[in-house]
ZATOR-117978 format. One record per residue: y negated, z, x negated of N, C-alpha, C in turn; residue number from 0. Coordinates in steps of 0.05 Angstrom, whole numbers, plus 5000, padded with zeros to 4 digits. Layout:
<sites>
+------+------+------+-------+-------+-------+------+------+------+-----+
| n_yy | n_zz | n_xx | ca_yy | ca_zz | ca_xx | c_yy | c_zz | c_xx | pos |
+------+------+------+-------+-------+-------+------+------+------+-----+
|    Y |    Z |    X |     Y |     Z |     X |    Y |    Z |    X | NUM |
...
+------+------+------+-------+-------+-------+------+------+------+-----+
</sites>
This chain:
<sites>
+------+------+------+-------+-------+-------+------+------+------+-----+
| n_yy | n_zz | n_xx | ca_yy | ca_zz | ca_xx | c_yy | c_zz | c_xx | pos |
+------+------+------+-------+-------+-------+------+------+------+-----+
| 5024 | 5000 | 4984 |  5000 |  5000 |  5000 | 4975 | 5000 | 4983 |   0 |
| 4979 | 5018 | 4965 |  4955 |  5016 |  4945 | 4944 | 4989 | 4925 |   1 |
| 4973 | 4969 | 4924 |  4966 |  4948 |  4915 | 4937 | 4923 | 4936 |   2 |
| 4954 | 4931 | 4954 |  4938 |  4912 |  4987 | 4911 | 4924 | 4979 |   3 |
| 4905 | 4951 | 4991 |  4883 |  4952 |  4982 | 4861 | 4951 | 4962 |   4 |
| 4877 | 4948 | 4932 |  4868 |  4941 |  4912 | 4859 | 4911 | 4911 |   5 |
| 4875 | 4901 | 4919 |  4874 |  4864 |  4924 | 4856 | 4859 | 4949 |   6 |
| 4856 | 4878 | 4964 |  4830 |  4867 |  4993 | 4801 | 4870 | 4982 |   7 |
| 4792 | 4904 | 4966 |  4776 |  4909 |  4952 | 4767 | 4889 | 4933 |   8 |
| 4782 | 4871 | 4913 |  4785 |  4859 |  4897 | 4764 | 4828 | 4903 |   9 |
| 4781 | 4826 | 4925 |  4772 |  4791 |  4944 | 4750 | 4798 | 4953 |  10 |
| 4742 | 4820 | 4972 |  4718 |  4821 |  4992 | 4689 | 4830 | 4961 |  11 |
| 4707 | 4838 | 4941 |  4679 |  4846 |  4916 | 4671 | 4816 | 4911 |  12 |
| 4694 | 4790 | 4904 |  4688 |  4771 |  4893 | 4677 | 4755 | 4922 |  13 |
| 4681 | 4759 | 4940 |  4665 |  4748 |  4961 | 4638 | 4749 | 4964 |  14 |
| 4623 | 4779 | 4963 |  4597 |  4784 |  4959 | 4590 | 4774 | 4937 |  15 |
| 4601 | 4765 | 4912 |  4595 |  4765 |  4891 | 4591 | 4736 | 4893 |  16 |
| 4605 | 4720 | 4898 |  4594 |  4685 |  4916 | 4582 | 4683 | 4926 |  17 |
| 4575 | 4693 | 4941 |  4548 |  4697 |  4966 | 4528 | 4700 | 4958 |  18 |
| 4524 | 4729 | 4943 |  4503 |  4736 |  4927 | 4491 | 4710 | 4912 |  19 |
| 4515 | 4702 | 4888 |  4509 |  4683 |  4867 | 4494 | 4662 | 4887 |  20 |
| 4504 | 4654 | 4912 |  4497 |  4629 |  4931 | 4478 | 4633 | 4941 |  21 |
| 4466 | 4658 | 4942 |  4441 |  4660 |  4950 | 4413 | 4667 | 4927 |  22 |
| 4426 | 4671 | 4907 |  4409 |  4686 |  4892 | 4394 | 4647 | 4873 |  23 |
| 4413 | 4632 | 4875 |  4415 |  4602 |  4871 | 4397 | 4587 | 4896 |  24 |
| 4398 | 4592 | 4916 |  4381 |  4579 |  4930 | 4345 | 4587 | 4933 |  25 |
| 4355 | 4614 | 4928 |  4320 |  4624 |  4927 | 4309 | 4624 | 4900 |  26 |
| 4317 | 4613 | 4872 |  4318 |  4600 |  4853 | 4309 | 4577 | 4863 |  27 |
| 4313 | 4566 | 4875 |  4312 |  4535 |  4881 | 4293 | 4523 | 4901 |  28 |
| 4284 | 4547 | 4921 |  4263 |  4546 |  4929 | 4239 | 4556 | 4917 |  29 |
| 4236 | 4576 | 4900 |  4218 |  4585 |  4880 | 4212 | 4560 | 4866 |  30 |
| 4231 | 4540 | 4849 |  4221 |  4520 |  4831 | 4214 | 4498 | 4851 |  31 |
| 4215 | 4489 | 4875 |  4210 |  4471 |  4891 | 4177 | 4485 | 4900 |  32 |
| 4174 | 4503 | 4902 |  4139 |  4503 |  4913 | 4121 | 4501 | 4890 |  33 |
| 4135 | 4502 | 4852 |  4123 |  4496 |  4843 | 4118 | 4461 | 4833 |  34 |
| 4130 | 4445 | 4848 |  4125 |  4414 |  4844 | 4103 | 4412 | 4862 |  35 |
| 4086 | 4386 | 4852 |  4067 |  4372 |  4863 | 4072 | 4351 | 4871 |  36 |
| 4096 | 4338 | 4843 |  4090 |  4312 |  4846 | 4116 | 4294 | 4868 |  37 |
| 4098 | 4289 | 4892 |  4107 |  4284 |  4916 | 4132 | 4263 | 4917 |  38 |
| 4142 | 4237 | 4902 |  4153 |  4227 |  4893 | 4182 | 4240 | 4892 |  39 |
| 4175 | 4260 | 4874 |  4201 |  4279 |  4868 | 4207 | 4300 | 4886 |  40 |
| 4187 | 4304 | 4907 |  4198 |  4314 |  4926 | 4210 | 4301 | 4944 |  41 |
| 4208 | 4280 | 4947 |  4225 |  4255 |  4970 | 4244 | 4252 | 4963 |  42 |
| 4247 | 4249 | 4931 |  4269 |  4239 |  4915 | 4294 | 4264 | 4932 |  43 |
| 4284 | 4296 | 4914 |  4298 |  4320 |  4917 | 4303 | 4315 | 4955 |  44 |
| 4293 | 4308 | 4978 |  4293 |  4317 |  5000 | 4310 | 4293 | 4999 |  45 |
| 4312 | 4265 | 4996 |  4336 |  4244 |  5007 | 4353 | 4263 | 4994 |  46 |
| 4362 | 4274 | 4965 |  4381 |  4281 |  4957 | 4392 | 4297 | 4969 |  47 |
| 4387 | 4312 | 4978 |  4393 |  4345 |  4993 | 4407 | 4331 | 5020 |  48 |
| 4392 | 4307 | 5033 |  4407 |  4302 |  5062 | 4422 | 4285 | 5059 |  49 |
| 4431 | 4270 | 5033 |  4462 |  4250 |  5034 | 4481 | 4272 | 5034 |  50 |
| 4477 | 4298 | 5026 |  4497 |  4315 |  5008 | 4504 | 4337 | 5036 |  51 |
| 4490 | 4337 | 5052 |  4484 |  4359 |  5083 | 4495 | 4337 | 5109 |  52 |
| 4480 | 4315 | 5105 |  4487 |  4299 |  5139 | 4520 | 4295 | 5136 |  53 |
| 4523 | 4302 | 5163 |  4556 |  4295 |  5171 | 4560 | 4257 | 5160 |  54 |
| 4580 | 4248 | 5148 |  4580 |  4222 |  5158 | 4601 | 4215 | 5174 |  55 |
| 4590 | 4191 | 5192 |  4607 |  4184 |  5210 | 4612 | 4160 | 5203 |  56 |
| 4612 | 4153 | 5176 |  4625 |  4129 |  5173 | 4655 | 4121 | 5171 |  57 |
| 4659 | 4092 | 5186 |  4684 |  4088 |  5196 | 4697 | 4072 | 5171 |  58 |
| 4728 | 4075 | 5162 |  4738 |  4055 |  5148 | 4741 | 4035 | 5163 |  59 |
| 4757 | 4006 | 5153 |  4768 |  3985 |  5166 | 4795 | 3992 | 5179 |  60 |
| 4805 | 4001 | 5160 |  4838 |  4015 |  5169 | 4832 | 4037 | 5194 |  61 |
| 4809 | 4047 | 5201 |  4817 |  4065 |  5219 | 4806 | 4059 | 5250 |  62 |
| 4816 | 4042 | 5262 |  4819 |  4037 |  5287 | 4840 | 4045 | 5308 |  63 |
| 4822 | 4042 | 5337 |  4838 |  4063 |  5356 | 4860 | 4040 | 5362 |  64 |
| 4878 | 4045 | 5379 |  4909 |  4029 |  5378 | 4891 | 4007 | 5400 |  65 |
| 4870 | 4008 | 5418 |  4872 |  3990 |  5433 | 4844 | 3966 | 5417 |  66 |
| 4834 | 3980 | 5394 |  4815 |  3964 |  5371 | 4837 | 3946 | 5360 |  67 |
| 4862 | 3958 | 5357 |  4877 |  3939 |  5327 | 4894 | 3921 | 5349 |  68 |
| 4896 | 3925 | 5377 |  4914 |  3913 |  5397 | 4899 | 3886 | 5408 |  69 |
| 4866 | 3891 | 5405 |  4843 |  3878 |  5407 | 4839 | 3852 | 5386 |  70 |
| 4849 | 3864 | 5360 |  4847 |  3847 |  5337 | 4871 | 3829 | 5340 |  71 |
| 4888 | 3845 | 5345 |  4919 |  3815 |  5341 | 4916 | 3800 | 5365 |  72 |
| 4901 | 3808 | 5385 |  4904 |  3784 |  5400 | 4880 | 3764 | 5398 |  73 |
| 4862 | 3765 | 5384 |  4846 |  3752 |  5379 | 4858 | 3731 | 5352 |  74 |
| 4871 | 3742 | 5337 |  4884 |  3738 |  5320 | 4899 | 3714 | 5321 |  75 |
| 4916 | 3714 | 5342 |  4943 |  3702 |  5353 | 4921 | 3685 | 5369 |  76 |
| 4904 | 3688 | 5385 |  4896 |  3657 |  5396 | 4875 | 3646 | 5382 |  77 |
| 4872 | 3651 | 5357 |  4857 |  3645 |  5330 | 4883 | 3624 | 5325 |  78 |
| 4898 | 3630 | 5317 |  4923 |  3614 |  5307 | 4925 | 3593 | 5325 |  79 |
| 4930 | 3603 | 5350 |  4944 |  3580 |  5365 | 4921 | 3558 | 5359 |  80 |
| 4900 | 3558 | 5364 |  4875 |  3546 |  5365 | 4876 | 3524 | 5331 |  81 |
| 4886 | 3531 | 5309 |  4885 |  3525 |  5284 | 4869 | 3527 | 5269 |  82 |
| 4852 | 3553 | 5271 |  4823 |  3568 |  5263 | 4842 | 3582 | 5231 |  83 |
| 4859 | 3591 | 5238 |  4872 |  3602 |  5206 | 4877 | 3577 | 5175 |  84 |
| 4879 | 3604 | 5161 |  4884 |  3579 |  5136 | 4907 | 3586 | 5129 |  85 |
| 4915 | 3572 | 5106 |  4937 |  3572 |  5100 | 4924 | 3592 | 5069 |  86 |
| 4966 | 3604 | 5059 |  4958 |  3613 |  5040 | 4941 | 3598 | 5012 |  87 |
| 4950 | 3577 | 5007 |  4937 |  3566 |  4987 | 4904 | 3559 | 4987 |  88 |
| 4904 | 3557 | 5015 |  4874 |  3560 |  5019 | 4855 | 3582 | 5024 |  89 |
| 4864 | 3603 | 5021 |  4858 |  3627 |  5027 | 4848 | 3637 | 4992 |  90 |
| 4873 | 3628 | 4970 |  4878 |  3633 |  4943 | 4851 | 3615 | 4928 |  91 |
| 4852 | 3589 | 4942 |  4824 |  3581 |  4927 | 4802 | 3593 | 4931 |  92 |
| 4794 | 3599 | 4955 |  4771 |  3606 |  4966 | 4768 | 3637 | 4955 |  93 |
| 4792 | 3652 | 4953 |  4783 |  3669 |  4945 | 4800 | 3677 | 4917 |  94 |
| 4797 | 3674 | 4889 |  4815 |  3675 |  4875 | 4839 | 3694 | 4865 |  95 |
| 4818 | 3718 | 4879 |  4829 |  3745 |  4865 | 4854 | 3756 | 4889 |  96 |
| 4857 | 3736 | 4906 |  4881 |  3741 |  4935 | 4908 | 3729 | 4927 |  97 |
| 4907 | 3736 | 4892 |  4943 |  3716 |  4885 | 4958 | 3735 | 4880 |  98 |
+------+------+------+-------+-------+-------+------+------+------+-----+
</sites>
């Protein structure tokens, strides 16, 4: 039992001790930010701060819902029928790096 509580003691010290450090780092950081003027570098510092904070919702190609990729083959398939596709060798010229 005395171990648990040695090890809870242990975690919740290095917890405040993160926190602290995380805070003691941000008001560092606001202290050196009210001493800039030069406005430039505060736009710079403020885009930087919100690529690194905003959620992104950017989508891959691979990640489509089943009725997006069910959407694509059939567009796909009367692409074909139609004779809108290429062939592989024509695909290889056009693009070289597809061998």
């Amino acid at each position: 039992m005395k171990i648990k509580k040695n090890y809870l003691f242990l975690w919740s010290t290095q917890l405040i001790n993160k926190n602290m450090s995380t805070l003691e780092l941000k008001l560092s950081l606001i202290e050196q930010l009210t001493k800039i003027d030069d406005e430039q570098l505060l736009n710079k510092i403020k885009k930087l701060i919100s690529q690194h904070t905003e959620k992104k919702t950017e989508r891959y190609p691979a990640q489509m819902t089943v009725e997006e990729l069910k959407e694509v083959l059939k567009k796909s398939i009367e692409e074909s029928k139609q004779g809108l596709g290429m062939t592989t060798e024509e695909l290889r010229k056009r693009h070289p790096l597809c061998k």
